[in-house]
C-alpha positions as CSV (number, residue, x, y, z in Angstrom):
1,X,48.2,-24.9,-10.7
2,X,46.1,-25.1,-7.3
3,X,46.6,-20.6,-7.7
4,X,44.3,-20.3,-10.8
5,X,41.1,-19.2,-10.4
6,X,38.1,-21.7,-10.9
7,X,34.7,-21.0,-11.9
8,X,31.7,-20.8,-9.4
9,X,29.7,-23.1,-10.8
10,X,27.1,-21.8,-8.0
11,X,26.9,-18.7,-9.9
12,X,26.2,-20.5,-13.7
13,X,23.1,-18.6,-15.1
14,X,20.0,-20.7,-15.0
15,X,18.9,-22.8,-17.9
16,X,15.6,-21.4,-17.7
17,X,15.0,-17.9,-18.9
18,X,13.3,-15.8,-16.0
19,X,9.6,-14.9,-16.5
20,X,7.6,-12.8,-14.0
21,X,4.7,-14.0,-12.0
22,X,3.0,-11.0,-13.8
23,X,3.1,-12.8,-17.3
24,X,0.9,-15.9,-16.2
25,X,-1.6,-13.9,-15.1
26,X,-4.9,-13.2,-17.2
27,X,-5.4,-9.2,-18.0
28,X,-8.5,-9.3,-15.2
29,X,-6.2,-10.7,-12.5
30,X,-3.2,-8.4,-13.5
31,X,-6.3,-5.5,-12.6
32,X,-7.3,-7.3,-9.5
33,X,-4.3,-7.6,-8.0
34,X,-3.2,-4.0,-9.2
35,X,-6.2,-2.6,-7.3
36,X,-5.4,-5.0,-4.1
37,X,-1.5,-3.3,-4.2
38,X,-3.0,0.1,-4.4
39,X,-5.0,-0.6,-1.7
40,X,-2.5,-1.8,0.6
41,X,0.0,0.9,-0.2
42,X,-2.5,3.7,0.4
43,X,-3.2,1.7,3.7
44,X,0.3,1.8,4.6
45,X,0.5,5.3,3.3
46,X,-2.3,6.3,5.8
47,X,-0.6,4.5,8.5
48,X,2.8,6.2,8.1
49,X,1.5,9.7,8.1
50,X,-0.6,9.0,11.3
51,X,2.1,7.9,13.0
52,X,4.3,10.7,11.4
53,X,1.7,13.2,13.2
54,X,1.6,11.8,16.5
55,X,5.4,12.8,16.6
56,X,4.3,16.4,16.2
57,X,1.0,16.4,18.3
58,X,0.5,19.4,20.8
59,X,0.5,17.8,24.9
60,X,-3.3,16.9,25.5
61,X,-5.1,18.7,27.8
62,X,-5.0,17.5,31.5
63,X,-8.6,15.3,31.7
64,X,-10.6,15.0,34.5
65,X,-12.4,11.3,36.2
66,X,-15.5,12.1,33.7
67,X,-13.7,12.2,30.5
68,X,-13.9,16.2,29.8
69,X,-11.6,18.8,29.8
70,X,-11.0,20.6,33.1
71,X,-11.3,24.1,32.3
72,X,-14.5,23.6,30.7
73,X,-15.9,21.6,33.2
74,X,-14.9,24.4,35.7
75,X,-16.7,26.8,33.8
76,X,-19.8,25.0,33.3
77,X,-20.0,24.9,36.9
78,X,-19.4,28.6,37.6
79,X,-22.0,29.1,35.2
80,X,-24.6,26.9,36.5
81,X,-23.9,28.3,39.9
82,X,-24.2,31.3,38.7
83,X,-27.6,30.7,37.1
84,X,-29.0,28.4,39.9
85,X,-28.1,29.4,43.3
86,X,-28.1,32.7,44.9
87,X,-25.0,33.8,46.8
């Protein structure tokens, strides 16, 4: 009967029961590497929602060669000239 169906013998459940990598582990590590995972997923946490803001971010301001906002460097000026020199 080359029709029947065979078994996968691929799929045959192991021969030894499963046992997480949780159960070797004295209760001190089990804490240790809790606090490491929390660690890391309030990293990733952090990282996600900064990148989750700069997709809603306001344009910048245009900057001028000195770093500082143009408008305020503008009106420092006007004010110092104002202060300093007579027109």
């Amino acid at each position: 009967m080359c029709s029947s169906p065979k078994t996968n013998l691929a799929a045959a459940t192991p021969k030894v029961p499963f046992r997480s990598f949780m159960a070797s582990m004295t209760l001190a590590q089990r804490q240790h590497f809790a606090q490491v995972a929390n660690r890391a997923d309030d990293r990733r946490q952090i990282r996600e929602d900064r990148l989750k803001g700069q997709h809603n971010m306001p344009e910048a301001k245009p900057v001028n060669v000195t770093g500082h906002n143009n408008n305020s460097f503008i009106n420092k000026l006007i004010h110092f000239c104002q202060q300093h020199l007579v027109v």
